[in-house]
N, C-alpha and C positions, 0 to 999 in steps of 0.2 A: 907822145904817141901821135902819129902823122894818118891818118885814115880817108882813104879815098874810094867814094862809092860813084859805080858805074852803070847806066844802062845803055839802053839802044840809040837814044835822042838826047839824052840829059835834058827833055822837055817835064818829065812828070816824080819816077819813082827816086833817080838817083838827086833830086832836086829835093824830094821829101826829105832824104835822108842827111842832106844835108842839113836842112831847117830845122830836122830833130836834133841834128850831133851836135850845134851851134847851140841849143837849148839845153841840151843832155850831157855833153861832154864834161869831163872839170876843164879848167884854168889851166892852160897850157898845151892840151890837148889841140892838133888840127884838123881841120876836114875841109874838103873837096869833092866836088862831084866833076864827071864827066859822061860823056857819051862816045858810044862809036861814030855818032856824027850827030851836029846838031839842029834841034828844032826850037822858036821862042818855049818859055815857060807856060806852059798852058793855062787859061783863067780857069778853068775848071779845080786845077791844080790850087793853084794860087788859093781859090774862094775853101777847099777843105779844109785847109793848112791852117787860114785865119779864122774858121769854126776851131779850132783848138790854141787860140792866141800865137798862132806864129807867124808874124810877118816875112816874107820872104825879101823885100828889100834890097838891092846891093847883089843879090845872087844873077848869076847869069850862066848861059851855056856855054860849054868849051868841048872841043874836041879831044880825047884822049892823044892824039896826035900833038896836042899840045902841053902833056903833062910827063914829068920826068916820071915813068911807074914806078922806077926804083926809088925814087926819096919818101916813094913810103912805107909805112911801116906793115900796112894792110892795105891790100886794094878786095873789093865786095865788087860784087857782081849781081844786079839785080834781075835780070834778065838773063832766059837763054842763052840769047847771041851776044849777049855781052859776054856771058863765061866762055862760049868757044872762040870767037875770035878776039879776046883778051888777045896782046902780044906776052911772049913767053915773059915771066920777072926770072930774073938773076935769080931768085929765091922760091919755088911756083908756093911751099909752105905759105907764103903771104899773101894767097890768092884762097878767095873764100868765092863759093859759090854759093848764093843764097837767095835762088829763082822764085820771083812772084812772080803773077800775074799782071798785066801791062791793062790800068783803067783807060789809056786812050783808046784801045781796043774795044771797051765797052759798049754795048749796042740795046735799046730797050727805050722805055719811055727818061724822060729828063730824071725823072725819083730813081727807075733804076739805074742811069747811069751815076748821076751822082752818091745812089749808096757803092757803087765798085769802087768810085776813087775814095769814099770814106774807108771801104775795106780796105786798100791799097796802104792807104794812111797808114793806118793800124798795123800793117802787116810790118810796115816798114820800121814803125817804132819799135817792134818786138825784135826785129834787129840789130839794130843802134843800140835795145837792152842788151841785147846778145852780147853785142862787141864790149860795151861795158861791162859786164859781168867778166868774162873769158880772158879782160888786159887789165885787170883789178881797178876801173875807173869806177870813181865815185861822182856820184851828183853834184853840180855845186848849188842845184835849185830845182 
């Protein structure tokens, strides 16, 4: 299974979803993230991730402009504007819309901002539970 999650920057949500699928997926399973264009990975990002043991390491941003959409098996969409201006897949079946809430958007003192990218967190794993459940993937930890 080939799975690749997308948002607006691949700065924050499609970046979580990555660190989760890398953790969540089994063995053989792939994943990718992209964005409709790119922003660095956010520290704010980054510091949620490692409150739940995920080091983000090795991950970086890319452009959907630079991914085949068809070599996957599923493209996710975490954002809006990422599901509308998705380009069309050969298959749209393999396009999932599954719009959060964007924590760089977040506005409040530092607690609240950092509890939105904890909710972000969360929302995004409930996700990744999603797509394991729905393509019969099991944990491998």
């Amino acid at each position: 299974m080939r799975v690749l999650f997308v948002c607006t920057a691949n700065s924050c949500r499609s970046q979580m979803a990555e660190a989760w699928a890398r953790r969540l997926f089994p063995t053989g399973w792939e994943v990718a993230s992209a964005g409709l264009l790119t922003y660095p990975i956010s520290a704010r990002t980054r510091a949620v991730m490692e409150e739940v043991g995920l080091d983000m390491a090795g991950q970086s941003p890319q452009s959907i402009d630079e991914v085949d959409l068809d070599r996957f098996d599923l493209v996710v969409t975490l954002g809006r504007e990422a599901g509308r201006y998705l380009p069309e897949l050969a298959d749209p079946a393999r396009h999932w819309k599954r719009p959060i809430d964007d924590p760089m958007g977040a506005e409040g003192t530092p607690d609240e901002v950092r509890a939105a990218f904890r909710r972000g967190r969360d929302q995004v794993r409930a996700i990744v539970d999603e797509v394991l459940a729905a393509h019969g993937g099991r944990r491998d930890g």
